[in-house]
TIBAMAR-7739 format. One line per field, with one value per residue (C-alpha): residue number from 1; residue in three letters; x, y, z. Coordinates in steps of 0.001 Angstrom, whole numbers, padded with zeros to 6 digits. Layout:
N
nr: (NUM, ...) .
rest: (ALA, ...) .
c1: (X, ...) .
c2: (Y, ...) .
c3: (Z, ...) .
END
This chain:
513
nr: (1, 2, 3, 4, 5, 6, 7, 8, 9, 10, 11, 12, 13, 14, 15, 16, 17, 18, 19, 20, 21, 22, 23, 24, 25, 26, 27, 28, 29, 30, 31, 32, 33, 34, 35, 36, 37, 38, 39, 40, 41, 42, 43, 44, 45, 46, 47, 48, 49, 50, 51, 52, 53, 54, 55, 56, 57, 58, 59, 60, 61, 62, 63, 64, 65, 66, 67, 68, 69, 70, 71, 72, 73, 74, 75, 76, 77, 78, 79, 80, 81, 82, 83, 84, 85, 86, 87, 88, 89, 90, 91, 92, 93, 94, 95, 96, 97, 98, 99, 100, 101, 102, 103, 104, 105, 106, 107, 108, 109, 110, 111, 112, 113, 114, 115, 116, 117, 118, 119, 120, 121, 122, 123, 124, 125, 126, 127, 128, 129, 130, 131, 132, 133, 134, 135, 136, 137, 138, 139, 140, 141, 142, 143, 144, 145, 146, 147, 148, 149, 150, 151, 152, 153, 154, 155, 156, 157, 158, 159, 160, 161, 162, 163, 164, 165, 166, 167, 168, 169, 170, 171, 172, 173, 174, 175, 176, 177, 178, 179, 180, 181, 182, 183, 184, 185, 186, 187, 188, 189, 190, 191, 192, 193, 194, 195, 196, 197, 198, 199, 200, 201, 202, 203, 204, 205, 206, 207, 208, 209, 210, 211, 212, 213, 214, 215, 216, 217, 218, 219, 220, 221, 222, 223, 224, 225, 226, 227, 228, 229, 230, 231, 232, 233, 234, 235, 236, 237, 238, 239, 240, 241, 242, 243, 244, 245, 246, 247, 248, 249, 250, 251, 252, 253, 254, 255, 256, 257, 258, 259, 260, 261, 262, 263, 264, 265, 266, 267, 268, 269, 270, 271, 272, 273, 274, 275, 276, 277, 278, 279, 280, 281, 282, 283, 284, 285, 286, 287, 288, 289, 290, 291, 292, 293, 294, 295, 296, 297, 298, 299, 300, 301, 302, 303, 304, 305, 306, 307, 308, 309, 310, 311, 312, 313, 314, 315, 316, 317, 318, 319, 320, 321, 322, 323, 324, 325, 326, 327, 328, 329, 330, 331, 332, 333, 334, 335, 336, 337, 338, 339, 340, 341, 342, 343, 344, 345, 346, 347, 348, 349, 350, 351, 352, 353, 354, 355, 356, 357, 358, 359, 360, 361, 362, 363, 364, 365, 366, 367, 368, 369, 370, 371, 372, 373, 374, 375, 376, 377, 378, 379, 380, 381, 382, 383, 384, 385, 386, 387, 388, 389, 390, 391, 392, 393, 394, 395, 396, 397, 398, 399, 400, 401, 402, 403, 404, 405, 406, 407, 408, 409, 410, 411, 412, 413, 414, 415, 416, 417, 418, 419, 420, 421, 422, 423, 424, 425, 426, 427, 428, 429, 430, 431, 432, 433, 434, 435, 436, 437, 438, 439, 440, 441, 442, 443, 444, 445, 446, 447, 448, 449, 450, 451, 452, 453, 454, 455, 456, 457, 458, 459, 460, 461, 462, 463, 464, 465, 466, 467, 468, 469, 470, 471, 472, 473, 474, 475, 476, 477, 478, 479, 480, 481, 482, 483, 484, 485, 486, 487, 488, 489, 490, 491, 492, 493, 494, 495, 496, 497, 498, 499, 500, 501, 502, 503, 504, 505, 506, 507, 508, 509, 510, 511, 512, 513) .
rest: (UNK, UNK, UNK, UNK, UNK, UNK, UNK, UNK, UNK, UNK, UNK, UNK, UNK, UNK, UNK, UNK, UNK, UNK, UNK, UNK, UNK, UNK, UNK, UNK, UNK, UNK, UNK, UNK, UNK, UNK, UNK, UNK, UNK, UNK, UNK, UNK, UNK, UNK, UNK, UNK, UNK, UNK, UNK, UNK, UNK, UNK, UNK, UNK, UNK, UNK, UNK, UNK, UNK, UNK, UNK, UNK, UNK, UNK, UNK, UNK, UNK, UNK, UNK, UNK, UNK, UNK, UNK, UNK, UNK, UNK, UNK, UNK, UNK, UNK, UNK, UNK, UNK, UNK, UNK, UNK, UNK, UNK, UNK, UNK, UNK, UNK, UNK, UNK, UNK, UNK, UNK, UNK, UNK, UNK, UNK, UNK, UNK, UNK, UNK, UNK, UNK, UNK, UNK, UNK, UNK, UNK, UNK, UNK, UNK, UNK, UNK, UNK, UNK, UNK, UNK, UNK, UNK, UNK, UNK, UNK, UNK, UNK, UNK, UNK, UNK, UNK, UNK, UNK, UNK, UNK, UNK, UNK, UNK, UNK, UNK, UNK, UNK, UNK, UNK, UNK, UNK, UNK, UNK, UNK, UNK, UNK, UNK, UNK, UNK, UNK, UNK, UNK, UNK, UNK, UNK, UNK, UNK, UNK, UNK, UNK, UNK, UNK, UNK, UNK, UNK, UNK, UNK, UNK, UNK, UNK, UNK, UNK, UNK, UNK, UNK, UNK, UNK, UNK, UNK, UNK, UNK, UNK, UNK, UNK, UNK, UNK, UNK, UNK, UNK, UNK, UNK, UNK, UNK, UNK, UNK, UNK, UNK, UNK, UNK, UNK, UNK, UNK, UNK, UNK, UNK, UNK, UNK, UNK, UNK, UNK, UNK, UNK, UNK, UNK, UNK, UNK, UNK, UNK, UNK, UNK, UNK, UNK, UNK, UNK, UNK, UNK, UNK, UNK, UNK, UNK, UNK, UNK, UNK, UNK, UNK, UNK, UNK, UNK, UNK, UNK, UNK, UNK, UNK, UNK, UNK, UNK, UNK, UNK, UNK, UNK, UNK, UNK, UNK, UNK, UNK, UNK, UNK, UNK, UNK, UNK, UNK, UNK, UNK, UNK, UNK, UNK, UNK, UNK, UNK, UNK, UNK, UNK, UNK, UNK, UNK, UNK, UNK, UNK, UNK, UNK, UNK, UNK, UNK, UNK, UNK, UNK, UNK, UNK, UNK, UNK, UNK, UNK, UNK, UNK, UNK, UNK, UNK, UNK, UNK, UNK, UNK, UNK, UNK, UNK, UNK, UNK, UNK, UNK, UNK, UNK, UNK, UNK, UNK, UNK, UNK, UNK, UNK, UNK, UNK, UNK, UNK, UNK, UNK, UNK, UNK, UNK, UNK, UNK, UNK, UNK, UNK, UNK, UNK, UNK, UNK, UNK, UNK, UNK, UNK, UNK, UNK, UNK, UNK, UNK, UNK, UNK, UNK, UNK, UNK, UNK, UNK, UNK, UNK, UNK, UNK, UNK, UNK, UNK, UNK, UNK, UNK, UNK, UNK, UNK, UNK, UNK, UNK, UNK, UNK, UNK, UNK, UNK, UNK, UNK, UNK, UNK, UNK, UNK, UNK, UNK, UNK, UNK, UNK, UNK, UNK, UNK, UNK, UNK, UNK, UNK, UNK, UNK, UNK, UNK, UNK, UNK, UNK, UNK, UNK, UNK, UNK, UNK, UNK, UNK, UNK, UNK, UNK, UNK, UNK, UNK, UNK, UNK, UNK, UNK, UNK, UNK, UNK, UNK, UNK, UNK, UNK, UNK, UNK, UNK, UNK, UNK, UNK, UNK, UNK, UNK, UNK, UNK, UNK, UNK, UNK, UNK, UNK, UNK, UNK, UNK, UNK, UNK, UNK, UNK, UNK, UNK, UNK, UNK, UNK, UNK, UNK, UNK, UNK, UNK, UNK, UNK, UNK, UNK, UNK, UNK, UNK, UNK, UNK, UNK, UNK, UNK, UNK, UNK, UNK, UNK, UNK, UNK, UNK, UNK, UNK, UNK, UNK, UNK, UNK, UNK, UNK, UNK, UNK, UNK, UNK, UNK, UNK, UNK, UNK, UNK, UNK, UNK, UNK, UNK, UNK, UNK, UNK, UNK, UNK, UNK, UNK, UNK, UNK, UNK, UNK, UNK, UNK, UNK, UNK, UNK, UNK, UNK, UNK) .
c1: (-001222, -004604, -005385, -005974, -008431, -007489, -006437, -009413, -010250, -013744, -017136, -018754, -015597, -016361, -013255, -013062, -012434, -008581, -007967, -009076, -007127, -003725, -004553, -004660, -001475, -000692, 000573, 000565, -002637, -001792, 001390, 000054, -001518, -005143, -006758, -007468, -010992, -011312, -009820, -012137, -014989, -013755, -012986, -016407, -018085, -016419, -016960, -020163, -022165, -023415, -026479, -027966, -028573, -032446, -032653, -031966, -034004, -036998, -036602, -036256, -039061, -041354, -040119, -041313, -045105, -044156, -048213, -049299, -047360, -047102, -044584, -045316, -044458, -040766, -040441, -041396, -037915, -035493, -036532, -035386, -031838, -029854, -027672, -030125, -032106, -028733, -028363, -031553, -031533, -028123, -029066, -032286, -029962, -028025, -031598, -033336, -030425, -032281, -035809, -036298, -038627, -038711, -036799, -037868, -037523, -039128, -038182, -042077, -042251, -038675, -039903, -043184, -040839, -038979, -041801, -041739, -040210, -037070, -036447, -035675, -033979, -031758, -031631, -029893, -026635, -026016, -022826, -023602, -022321, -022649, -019984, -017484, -017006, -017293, -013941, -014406, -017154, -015969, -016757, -019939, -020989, -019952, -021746, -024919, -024800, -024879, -028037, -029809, -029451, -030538, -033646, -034683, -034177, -036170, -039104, -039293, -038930, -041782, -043854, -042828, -043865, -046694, -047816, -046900, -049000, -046573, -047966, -044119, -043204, -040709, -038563, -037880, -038001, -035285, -033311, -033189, -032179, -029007, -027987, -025265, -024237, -021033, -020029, -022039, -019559, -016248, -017845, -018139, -015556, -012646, -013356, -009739, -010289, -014182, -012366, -009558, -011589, -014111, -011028, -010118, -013039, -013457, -010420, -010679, -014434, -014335, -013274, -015883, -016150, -015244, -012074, -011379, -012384, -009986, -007114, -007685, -008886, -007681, -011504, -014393, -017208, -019718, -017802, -017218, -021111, -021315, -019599, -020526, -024273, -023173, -021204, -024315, -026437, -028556, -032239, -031258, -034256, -032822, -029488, -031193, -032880, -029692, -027576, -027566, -025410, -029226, -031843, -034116, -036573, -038899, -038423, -034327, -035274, -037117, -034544, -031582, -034326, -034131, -031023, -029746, -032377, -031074, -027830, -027551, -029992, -027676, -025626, -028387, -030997, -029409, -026932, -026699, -027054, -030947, -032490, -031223, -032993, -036029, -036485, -035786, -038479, -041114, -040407, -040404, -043633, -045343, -046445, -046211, -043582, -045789, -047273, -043518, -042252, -045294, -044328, -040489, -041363, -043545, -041672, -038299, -039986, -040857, -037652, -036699, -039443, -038443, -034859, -036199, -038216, -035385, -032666, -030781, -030147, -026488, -026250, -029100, -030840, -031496, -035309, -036326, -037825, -041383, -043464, -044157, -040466, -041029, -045240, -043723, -040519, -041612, -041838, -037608, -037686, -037749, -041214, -043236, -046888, -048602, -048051, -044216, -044167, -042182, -044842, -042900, -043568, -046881, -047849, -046009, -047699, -050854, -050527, -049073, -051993, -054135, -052248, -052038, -056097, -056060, -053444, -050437, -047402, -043692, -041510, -044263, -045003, -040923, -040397, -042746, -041091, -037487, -038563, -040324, -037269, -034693, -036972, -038591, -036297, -033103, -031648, -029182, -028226, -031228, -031318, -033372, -031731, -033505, -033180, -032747, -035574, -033236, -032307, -028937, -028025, -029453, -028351, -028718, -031394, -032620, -030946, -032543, -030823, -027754, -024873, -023343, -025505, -023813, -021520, -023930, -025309, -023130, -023212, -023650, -024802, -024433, -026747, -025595, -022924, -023472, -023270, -025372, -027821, -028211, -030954, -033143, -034351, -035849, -037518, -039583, -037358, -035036, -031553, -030439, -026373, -024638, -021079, -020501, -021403, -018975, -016401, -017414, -018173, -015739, -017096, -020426, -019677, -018209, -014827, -015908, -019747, -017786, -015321, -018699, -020709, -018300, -018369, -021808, -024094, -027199, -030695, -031647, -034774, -036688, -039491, -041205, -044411, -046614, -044062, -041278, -038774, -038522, -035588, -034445, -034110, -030378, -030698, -027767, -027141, -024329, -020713, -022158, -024332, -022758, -024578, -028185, -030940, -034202, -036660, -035184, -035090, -038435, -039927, -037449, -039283, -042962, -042214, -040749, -043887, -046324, -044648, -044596, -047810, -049072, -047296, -048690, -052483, -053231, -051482, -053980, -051899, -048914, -045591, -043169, -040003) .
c2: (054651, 056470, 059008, 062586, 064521, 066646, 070067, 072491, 076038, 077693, 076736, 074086, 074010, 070589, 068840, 065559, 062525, 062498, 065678, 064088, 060628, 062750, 065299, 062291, 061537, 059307, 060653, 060022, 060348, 064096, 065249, 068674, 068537, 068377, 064597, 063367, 063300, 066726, 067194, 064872, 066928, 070170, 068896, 067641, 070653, 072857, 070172, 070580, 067450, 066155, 064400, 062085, 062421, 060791, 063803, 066676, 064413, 064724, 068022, 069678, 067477, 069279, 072574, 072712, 072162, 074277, 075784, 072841, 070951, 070726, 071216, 067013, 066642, 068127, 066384, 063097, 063662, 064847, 062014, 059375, 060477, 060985, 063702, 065838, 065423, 066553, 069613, 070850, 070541, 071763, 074959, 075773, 076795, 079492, 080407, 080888, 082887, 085706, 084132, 082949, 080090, 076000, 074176, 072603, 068528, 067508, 067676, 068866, 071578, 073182, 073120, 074695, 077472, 078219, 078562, 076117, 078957, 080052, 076337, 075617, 078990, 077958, 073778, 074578, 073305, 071076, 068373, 064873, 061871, 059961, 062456, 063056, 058374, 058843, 056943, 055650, 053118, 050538, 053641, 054629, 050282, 050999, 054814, 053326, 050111, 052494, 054449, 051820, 050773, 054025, 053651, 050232, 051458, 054304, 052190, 049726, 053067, 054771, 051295, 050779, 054228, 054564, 051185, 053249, 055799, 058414, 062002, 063305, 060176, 061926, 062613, 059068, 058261, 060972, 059751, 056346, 057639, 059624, 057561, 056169, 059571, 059864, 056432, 058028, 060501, 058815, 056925, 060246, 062528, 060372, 056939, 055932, 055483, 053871, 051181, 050800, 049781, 047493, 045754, 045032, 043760, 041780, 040097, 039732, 037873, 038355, 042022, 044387, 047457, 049786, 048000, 048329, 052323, 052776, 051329, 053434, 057142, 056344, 056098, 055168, 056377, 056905, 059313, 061356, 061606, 062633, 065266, 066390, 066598, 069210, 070866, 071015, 072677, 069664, 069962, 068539, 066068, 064339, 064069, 062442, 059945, 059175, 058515, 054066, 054902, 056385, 053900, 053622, 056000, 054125, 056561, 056182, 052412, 052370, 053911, 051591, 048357, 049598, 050439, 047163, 045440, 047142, 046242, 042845, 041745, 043699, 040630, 038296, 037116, 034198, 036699, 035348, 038617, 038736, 036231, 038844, 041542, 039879, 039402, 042583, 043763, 041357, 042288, 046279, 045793, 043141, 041348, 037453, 035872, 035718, 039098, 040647, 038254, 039243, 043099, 042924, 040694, 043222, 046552, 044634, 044277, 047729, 049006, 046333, 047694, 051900, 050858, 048627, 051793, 054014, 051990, 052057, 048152, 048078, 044144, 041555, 042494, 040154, 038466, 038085, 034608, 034484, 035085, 031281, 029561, 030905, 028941, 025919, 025384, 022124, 020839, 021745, 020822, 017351, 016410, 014646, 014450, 011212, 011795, 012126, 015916, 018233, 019337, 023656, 022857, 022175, 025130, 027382, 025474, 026230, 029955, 030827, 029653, 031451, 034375, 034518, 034186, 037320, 040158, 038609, 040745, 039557, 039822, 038586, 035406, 035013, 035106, 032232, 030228, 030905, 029930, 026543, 025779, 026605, 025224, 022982, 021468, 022037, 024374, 026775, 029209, 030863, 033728, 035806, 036826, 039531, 038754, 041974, 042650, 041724, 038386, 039045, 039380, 038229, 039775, 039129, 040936, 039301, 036569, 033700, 031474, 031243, 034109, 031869, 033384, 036681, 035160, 035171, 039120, 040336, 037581, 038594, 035984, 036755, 034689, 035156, 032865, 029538, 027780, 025892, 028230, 030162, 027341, 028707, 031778, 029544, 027122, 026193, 023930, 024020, 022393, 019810, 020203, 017465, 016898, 014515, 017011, 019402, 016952, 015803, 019731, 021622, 024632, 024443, 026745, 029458, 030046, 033117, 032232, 028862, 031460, 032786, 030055, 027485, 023488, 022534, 021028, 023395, 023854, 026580, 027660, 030184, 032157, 033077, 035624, 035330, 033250, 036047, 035074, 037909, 035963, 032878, 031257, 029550, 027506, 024829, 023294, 025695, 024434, 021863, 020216, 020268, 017204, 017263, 014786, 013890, 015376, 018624, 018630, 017788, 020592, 023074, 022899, 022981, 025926, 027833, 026787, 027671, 031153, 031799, 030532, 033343, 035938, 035103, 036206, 039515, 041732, 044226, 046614, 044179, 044292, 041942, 044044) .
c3: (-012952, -012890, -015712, -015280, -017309, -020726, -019959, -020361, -020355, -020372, -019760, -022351, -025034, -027074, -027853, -030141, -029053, -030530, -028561, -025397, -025805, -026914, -023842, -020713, -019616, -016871, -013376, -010107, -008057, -006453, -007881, -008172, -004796, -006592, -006567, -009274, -008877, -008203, -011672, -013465, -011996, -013038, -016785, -017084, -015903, -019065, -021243, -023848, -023408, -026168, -027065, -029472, -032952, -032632, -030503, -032559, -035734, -033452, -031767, -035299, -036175, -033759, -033908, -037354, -036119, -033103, -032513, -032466, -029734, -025869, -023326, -023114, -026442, -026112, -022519, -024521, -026285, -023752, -021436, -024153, -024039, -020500, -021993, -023075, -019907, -018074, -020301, -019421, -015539, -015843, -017783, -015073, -011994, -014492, -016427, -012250, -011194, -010405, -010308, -006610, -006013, -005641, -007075, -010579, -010806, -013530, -017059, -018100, -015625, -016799, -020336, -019359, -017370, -019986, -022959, -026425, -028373, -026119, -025182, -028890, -029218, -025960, -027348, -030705, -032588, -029967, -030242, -031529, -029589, -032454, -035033, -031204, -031485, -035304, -035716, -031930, -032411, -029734, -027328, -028998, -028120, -025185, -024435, -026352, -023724, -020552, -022277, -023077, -019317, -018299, -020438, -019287, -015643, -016227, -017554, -014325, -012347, -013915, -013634, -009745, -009096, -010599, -008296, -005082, -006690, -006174, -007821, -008987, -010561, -013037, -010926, -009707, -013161, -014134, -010759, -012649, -015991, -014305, -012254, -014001, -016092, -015227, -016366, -019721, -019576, -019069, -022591, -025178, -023343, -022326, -024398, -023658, -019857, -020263, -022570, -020126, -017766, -019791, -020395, -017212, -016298, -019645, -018881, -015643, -014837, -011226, -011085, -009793, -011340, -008790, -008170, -011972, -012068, -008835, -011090, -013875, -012663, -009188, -007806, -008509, -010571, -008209, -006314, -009403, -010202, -006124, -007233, -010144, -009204, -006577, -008884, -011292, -008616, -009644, -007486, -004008, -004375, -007337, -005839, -003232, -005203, -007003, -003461, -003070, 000372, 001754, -000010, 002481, 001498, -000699, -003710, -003405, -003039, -006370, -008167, -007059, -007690, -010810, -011729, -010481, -012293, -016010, -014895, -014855, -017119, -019514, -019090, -019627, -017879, -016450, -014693, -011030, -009306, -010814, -008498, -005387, -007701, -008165, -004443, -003521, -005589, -004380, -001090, -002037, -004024, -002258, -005012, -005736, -007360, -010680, -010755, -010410, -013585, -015651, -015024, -015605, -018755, -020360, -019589, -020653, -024397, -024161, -023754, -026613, -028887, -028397, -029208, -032224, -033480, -033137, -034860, -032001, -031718, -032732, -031749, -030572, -027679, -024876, -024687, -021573, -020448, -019815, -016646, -017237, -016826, -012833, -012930, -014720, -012398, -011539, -014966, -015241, -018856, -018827, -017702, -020128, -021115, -021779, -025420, -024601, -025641, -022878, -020784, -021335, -024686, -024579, -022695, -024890, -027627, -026207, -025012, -028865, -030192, -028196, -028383, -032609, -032875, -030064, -030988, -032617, -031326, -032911, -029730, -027296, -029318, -030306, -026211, -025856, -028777, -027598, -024185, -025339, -026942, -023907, -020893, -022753, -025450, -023517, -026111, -024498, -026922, -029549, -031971, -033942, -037484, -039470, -043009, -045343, -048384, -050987, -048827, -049027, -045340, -041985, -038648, -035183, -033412, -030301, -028475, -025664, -023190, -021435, -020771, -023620, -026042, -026019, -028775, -031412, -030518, -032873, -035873, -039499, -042674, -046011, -047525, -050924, -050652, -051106, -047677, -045554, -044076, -047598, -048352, -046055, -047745, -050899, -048658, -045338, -043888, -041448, -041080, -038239, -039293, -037187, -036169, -039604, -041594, -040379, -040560, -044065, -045747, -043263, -045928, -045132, -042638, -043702, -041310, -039914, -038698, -037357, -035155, -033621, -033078, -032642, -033513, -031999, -033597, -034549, -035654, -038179, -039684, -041880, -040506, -043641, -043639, -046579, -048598, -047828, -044977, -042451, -040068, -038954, -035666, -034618, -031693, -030181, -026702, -025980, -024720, -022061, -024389, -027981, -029759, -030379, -030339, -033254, -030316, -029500, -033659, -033470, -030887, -032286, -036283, -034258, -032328, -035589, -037882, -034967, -035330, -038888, -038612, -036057, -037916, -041309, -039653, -040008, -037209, -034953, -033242, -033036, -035084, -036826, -036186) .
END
């Protein structure tokens, strides 16, 4: 039956997450004559919303050099989190009450409005998603997913729009960035019903997600953001550029491109709705094929890279393949040079090199590795492990290939333990560990890193940097492909030494991690 709201009184009470999951109880849809819906909209009206704790680091950062920074500066912040950005256009319609005028729509103008001073007075002691999911950390995965999203939609928003020129561009990119805020919501406030419905869906492949949400609240997310942006007194322009049901306009049009877009990627890029998405937007931007790939590619590390910086990668984020796998379709992988070498391969072997003697940057040259090795060597399923200084731990940080690879986001290594991949921190050679191995040493793989990765076989290697491994790279053929051959060995250890190769050159303004 779907779940009604916690009971709530007053306008922004915070409550924990315990006192929301012990306040929803299940009822009919209506029993009280009030949809449910309604409800939901009222309860998250009164409800504080909290933000995140990288925003109050760097607001209190910059409040402490206060004459010396810009309205920019502050706007900088609150567009990197969705709640905060919601907290601020929410406050405007009470703070203009009595101040006639246009509407403001832009994050930079309502900080210039309001003055650096008062905006920190007003922006103070603000709730913490992360301390509300302290002890709910499946729903802080799960809020943390739907914000990173929002960020990577915001990026191809801001990059589309600035293509079309278009003079107001923050507010299609702050359209992108709330678009999806009341799923954000349902996350921190009422982390019982989010993870209701993830688990439908989890467990059911083919479910669509509105279906799922009508099930649980008894409709469907979208409808409750309808509402709450009128209930906000949100700038009519935003709601505009936030409605999919009236995407015509090109500005609505950019918005839903790119909220799509974040969407399914988040699955992986092999997700079948992308090739849809990537027509759409060569048809929106009029661009070739290439020239869309190349963008995508490049804003998709950036949105990789401002997580990385933050230290808000909680499990391995998803590479995406290079502009190149679209140039070199007709090679498919298999095509061979005279020399016998894949001709993918080759190419990647080429542009790596060229690309370490320019301006070696880590996840630009790891994307061209991890793509050599899937479209070129066939491997299905590769990862990036960070190793720790001490060498005592690697974890996953970016993953390649097919949905399949999702598995190993999450994987963990203690290398301390004597197994078969703890080698690979004293040396420069990588492993080939084949089906009689596992069959002979069953130990070498330690039971729980077999539960994640399964019984393929698999290559592994060390990416050291001046003689100190930074990572290693995992790569097998996934579930279809389970047994590997001496050649994909063979490409796999050239693509990892032409790597730690590049990265052992002195770095310009690229990074390692």
């Amino acid at each position: 039956m779907p779940l009604l709201p916690p009971e709530a009184s007053g306008a922004g009470i915070a409550l924990s997450s315990d006192d929301l999951q012990a306040g929803q109880s299940a009822i009919s849809p209506g029993e009280d004559g009030v949809p449910n819906l309604e409800k939901w909209a009222a309860f998250l009206c009164q409800v504080e919303i909290p933000v995140l704790r990288s925003s109050i680091d760097e607001l209190a950062r910059l409040e402490q050099n206060e004459d010396n920074i810009t309205a920019r500066d502050i706007s900088g912040v609150i567009l990197r989190d969705p709640m905060l950005t919601l907290r601020v256009l929410r406050y405007l319609p009470e703070y203009r009450r009595n101040r006639p005028g246009t509407e403001i729509t832009t994050v930079g103008h309502a900080v210039m409005m309001l003055g650096i001073t008062p905006f920190f007075r007003q922006f103070r002691d603000m709730k913490i998603v992360e301390d509300m999911l302290a002890e709910c950390p499946h729903a802080l995965e799960g809020f943390l997913g739907v914000v990173n999203r929002a960020r990577h939609a915001a990026l191809h928003a801001r990059e589309w729009a600035a293509l079309r020129h278009d003079i107001e561009s923050d507010e299609v990119i702050i359209a992108a960035l709330l678009h999806d805020v009341a799923e954000m919501l349902l996350w921190c406030l009422a982390p019982e019903c989010a993870t209701q419905i993830a688990e439908r869906m989890r467990q059911d492949k083919t479910l669509r997600s509105a279906i799922a949400q009508e099930r649980v609240l008894g409709f469907k997310v979208v409808d409750l953001q309808l509402a709450l942006l009128e209930k906000w007194r949100l700038p009519a322009l935003l709601q505009s550029l936030m409605d999919d049901d009236h995407n015509n306009p090109p500005r609505v049009r950019i918005v839903a491109l790119a909220v799509a877009l974040a969407r399914h990627s988040a699955n992986g890029w092999d997700d079948p709705a992308l090739s849809d998405d990537y027509a759409a937007i060569r048809k929106f931007l009029a661009l070739s094929e290439r020239d869309v790939m190349a963008r995508i590619h490049r804003v998709a590390l950036t949105a990789i890279r401002r997580l990385d910086r933050h230290g808000e990668l909680r499990s391995a984020a998803w590479l995406p393949p290079m502009p190149a796998a679209w140039a070199d379709a007709e090679c498919d992988g298999k095509e061979e040079d005279a020399a016998g070498r894949p001709v993918v391969v080759k190419r990647v072997v080429e542009l790596l090199t060229v690309r370490a003697s320019q301006d070696p940057d880590f996840l630009e040259m790891l994307s061209l590795v991890l793509h050599g090795m899937h479209a070129g060597a066939g491997l299905d399923r590769m990862l990036f492990m960070a190793i720790d200084d001490a060498h005592g731990k690697a974890t996953a940080k970016y993953v390649a290939g097919s949905r399949e690879a999702s598995r190993l986001q999450k994987l963990e290594i203690d290398l301390a333990c004597p197994h078969v991949f703890s080698p690979l921190v004293a040396g420069g050679t990588g492993i080939w560990y084949r089906a009689f191995a596992r069959n002979e040493l069953p130990s070498a793989v330690p039971a729980e890193i077999s539960k994640v990765i399964g019984d393929n076989e698999f290559f592994a290697m060390a990416i050291p940097v001046d003689g100190n491994p930074i990572g290693l790279i995992y790569a097998d053929g996934g579930c279809h492909h389970p047994v590997l051959d001496a050649g994909q060995y063979e490409e796999f250890q050239t693509l990892c030494l032409l790597l730690a190769n590049a990265l052992g050159r002195e770095p310009k303004t690229g990074h390692f991690l």
